[in-house]
C-alpha positions as CSV (number, residue, x, y, z in Angstrom):
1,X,-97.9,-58.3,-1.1
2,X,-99.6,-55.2,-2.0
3,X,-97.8,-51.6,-1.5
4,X,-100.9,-49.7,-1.3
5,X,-101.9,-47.6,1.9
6,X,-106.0,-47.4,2.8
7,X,-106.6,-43.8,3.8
8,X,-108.7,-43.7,6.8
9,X,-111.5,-41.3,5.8
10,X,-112.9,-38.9,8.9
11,X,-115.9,-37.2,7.5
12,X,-116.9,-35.5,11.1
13,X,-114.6,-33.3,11.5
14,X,-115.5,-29.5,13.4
15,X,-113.8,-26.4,13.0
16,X,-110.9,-27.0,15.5
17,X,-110.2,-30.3,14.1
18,X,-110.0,-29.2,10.4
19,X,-107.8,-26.2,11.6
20,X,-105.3,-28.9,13.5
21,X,-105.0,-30.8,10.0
22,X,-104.0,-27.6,8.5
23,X,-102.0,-26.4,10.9
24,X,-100.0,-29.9,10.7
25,X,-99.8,-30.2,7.1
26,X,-98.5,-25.9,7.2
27,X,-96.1,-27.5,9.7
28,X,-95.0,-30.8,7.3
29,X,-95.1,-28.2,4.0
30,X,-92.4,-26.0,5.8
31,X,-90.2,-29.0,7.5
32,X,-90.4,-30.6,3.9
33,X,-89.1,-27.1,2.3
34,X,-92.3,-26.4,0.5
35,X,-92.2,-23.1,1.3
36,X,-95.2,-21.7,-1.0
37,X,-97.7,-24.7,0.4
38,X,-96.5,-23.6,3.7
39,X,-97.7,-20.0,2.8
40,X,-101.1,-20.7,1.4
41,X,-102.0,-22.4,4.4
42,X,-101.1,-19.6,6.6
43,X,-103.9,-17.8,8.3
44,X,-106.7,-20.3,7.9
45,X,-107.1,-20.1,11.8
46,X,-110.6,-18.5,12.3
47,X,-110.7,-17.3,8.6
48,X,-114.4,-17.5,6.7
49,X,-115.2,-21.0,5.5
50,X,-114.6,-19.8,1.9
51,X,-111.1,-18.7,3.0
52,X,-110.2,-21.6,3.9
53,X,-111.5,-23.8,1.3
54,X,-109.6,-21.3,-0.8
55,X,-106.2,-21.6,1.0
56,X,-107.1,-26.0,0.8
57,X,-107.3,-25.7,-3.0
58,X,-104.4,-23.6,-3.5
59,X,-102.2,-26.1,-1.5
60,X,-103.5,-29.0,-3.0
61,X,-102.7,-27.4,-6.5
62,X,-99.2,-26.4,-5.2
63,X,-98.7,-30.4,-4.4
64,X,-100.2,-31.7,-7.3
65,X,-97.8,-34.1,-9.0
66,X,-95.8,-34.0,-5.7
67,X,-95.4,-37.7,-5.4
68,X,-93.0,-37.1,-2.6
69,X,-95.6,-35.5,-0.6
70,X,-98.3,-37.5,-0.9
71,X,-98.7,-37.3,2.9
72,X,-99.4,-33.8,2.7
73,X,-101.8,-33.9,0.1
74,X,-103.8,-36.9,2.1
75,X,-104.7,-35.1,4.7
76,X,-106.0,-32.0,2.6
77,X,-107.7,-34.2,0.7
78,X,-109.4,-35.7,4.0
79,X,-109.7,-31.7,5.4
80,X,-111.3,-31.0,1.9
81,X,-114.2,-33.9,2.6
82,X,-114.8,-31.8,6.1
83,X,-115.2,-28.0,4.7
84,X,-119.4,-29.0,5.1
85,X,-118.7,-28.9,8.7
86,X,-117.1,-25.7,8.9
């Protein structure tokens, strides 16, 4: 039996539905104790397209080689597929 998990990719995404993602992976980073990932993802709500793409990139750096938080990282990965939609 096979431990690997299929990520269900959502590619239609609109502003309020990125900005929930972010919100709940801010809210993950912060019960998790990743305080810093937790701070880049602050203030995405409403911000410029660019600033949030920023902010994405910054948090995914942050949890790079996180294996721990591989949740986290998922579903900026899937947020990161969306920013065309922004």
């Amino acid at each position: 039996m096979s431990d690997e998990k299929t990520l269900k990719l959502v590619t239609n995404l609109k502003r309020d539905g990125i900005e929930k993602r972010l919100v709940d992976a801010r809210s993950k980073a912060q019960k998790a104790g990743l305080s810093d990932v937790a701070k880049m993802l602050e203030g995405i709500e409403g911000a410029p397209k660019a600033k949030v793409e920023e902010k994405l990139k910054g948090a995914q750096k942050l949890l790079a080689g996180k294996a721990d938080h591989s949740h986290i990282l998922e579903v900026l990965d899937m947020v990161e597929l969306n920013l065309p939609n922004l």
